[in-house]
ROLUM-988323 format. One record per residue (C-alpha): residue number from 1; x, y, z; residue in three letters. Coordinates in steps of 0.05 Angstrom, whole numbers, plus 32768, in hexadecimal, padded with zeros to 4 digits. Example, Ala and Ser with C-alpha at 12.3 -4.5 7.8 and 13.67 -1.06 7.14 Angstrom:
ROLUM-988323
+-----+------+------+------+------+
| pos |   xx |   yy |   zz | code |
+-----+------+------+------+------+
|   1 | 80F6 | 7FA6 | 809C |  ALA |
|   2 | 8111 | 7FEB | 808F |  SER |
+-----+------+------+------+------+
end
This chain:
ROLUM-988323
+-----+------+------+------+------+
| pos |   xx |   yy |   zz | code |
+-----+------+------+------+------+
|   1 | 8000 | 8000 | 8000 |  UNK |
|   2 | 801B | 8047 | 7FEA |  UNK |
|   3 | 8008 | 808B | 8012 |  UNK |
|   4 | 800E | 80C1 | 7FE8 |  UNK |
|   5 | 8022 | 8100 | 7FF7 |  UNK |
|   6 | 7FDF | 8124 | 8006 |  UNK |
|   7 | 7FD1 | 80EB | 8036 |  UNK |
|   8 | 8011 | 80F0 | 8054 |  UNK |
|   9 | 800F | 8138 | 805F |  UNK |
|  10 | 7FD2 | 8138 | 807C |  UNK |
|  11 | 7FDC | 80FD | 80B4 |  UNK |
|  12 | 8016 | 8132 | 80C7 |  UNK |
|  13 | 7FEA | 8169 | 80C8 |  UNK |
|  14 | 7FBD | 8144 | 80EA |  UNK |
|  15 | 7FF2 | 8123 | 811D |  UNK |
|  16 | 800A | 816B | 812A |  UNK |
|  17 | 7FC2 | 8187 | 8134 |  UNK |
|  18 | 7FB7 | 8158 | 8174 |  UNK |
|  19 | 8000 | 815C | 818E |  UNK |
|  20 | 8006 | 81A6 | 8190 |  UNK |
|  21 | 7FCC | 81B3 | 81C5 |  UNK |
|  22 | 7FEB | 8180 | 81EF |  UNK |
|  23 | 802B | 8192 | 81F2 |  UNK |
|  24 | 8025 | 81D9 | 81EA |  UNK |
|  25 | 8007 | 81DE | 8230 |  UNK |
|  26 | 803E | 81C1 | 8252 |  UNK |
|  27 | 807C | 81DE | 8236 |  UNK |
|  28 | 8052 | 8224 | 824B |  UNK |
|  29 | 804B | 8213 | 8296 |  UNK |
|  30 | 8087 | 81EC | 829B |  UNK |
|  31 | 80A9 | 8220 | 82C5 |  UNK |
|  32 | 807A | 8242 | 82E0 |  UNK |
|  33 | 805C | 8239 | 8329 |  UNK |
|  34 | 8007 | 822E | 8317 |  UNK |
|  35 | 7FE0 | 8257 | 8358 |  UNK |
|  36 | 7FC0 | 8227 | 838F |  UNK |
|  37 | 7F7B | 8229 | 836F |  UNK |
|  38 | 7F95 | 8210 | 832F |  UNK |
|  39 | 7FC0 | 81D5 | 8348 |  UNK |
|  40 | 7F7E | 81BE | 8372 |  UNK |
|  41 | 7F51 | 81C4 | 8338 |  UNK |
|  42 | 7F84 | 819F | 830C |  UNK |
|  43 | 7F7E | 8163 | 8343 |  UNK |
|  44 | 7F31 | 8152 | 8330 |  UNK |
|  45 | 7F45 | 8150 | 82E9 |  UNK |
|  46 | 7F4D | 8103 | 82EC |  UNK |
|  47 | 7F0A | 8105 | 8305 |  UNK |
|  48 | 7EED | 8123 | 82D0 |  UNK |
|  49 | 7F0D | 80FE | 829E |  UNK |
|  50 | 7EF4 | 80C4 | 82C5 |  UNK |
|  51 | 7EB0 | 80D9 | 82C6 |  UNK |
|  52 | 7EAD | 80F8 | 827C |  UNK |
|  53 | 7EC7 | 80B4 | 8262 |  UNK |
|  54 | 7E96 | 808D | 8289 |  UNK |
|  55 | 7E57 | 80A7 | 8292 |  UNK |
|  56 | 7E43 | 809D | 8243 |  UNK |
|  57 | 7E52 | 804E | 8258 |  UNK |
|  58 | 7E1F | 804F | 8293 |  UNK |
|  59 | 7DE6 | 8056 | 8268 |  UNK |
|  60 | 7DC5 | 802A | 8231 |  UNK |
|  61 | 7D93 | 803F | 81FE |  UNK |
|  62 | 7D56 | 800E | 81F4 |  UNK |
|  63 | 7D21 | 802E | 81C2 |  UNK |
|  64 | 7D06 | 8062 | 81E5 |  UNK |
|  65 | 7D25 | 8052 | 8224 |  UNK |
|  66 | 7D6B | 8069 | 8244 |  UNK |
|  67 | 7D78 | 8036 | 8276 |  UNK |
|  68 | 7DBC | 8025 | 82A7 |  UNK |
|  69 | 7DF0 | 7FFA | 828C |  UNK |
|  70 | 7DF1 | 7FD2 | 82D7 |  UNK |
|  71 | 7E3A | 7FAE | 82D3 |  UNK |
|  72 | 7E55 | 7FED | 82B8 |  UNK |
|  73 | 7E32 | 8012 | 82F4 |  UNK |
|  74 | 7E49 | 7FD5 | 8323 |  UNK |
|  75 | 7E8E | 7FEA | 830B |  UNK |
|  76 | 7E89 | 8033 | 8309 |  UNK |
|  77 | 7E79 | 8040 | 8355 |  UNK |
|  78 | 7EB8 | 8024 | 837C |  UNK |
|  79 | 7EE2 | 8041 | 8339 |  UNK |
|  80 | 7EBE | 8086 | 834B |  UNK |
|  81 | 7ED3 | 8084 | 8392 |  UNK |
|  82 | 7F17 | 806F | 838C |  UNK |
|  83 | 7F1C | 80A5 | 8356 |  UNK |
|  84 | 7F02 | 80E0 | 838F |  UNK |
|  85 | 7F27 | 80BD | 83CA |  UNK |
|  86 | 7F76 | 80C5 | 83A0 |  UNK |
|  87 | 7F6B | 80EE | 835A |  UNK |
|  88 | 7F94 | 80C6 | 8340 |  UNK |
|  89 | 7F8C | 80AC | 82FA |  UNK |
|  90 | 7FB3 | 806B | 82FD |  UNK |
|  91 | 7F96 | 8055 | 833B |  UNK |
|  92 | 7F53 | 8060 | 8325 |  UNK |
|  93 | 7F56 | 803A | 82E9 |  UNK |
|  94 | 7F71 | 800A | 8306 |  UNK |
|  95 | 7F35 | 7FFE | 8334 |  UNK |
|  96 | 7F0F | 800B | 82F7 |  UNK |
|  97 | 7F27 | 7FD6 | 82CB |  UNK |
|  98 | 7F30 | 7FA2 | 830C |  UNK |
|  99 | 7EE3 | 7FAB | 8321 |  UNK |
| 100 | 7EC9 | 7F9B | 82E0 |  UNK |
| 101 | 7EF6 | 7F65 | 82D0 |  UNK |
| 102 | 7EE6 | 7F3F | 830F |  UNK |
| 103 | 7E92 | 7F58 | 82FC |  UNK |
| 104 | 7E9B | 7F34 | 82C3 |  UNK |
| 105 | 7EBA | 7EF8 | 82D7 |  UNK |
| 106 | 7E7E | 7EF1 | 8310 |  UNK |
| 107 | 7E46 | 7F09 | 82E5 |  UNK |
+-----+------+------+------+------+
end
């Protein structure tokens, strides 16, 4: 299989488009001390990631009906609490990917 160079140029473009906002970020607060306020906001960032990520899982569409996904909720509740108690990403997928792995293997 060939790419030619339109292609090419544009998964470039493309693969600068999404690195630039997340890099550019960092290298301008790299050195630079962020105000109280900010650094605790910044903490319940995993938990919004958490919760943005999640919450379209929790629900299923029947017809007319929305109705709750229940292993997914089953997992979602210690993996919500574990996310509030450290704010900490890792740990709380962790929890997250435990919980419904030993769900599945009962249910």
């Amino acid at each position: 299989m060939s790419i030619s160079l339109p292609v090419l140029l544009l998964m470039l473009g493309c693969a600068l488009v999404t690195w630039v906002p997340r890099v550019v970020p960092f290298i301008l607060v790299r050195n630079i001390q962020l105000p109280d306020v900010v650094l605790r906001w910044l903490a319940y960032i995993p938990v919004c990631i958490l919760s943005a990520l999640v919450l379209e899982s929790l629900f299923e569409a029947e017809e007319k009906f929305v109705t709750f996904d229940w292993l997914n909720l089953l997992a979602f509740i210690p993996t919500l609490f574990v996310a509030i108690w450290t704010k900490s990403l890792s740990k709380t997928v962790i929890v997250g990917v435990v919980t419904m792995a030993i769900l599945r293997l009962l249910i």
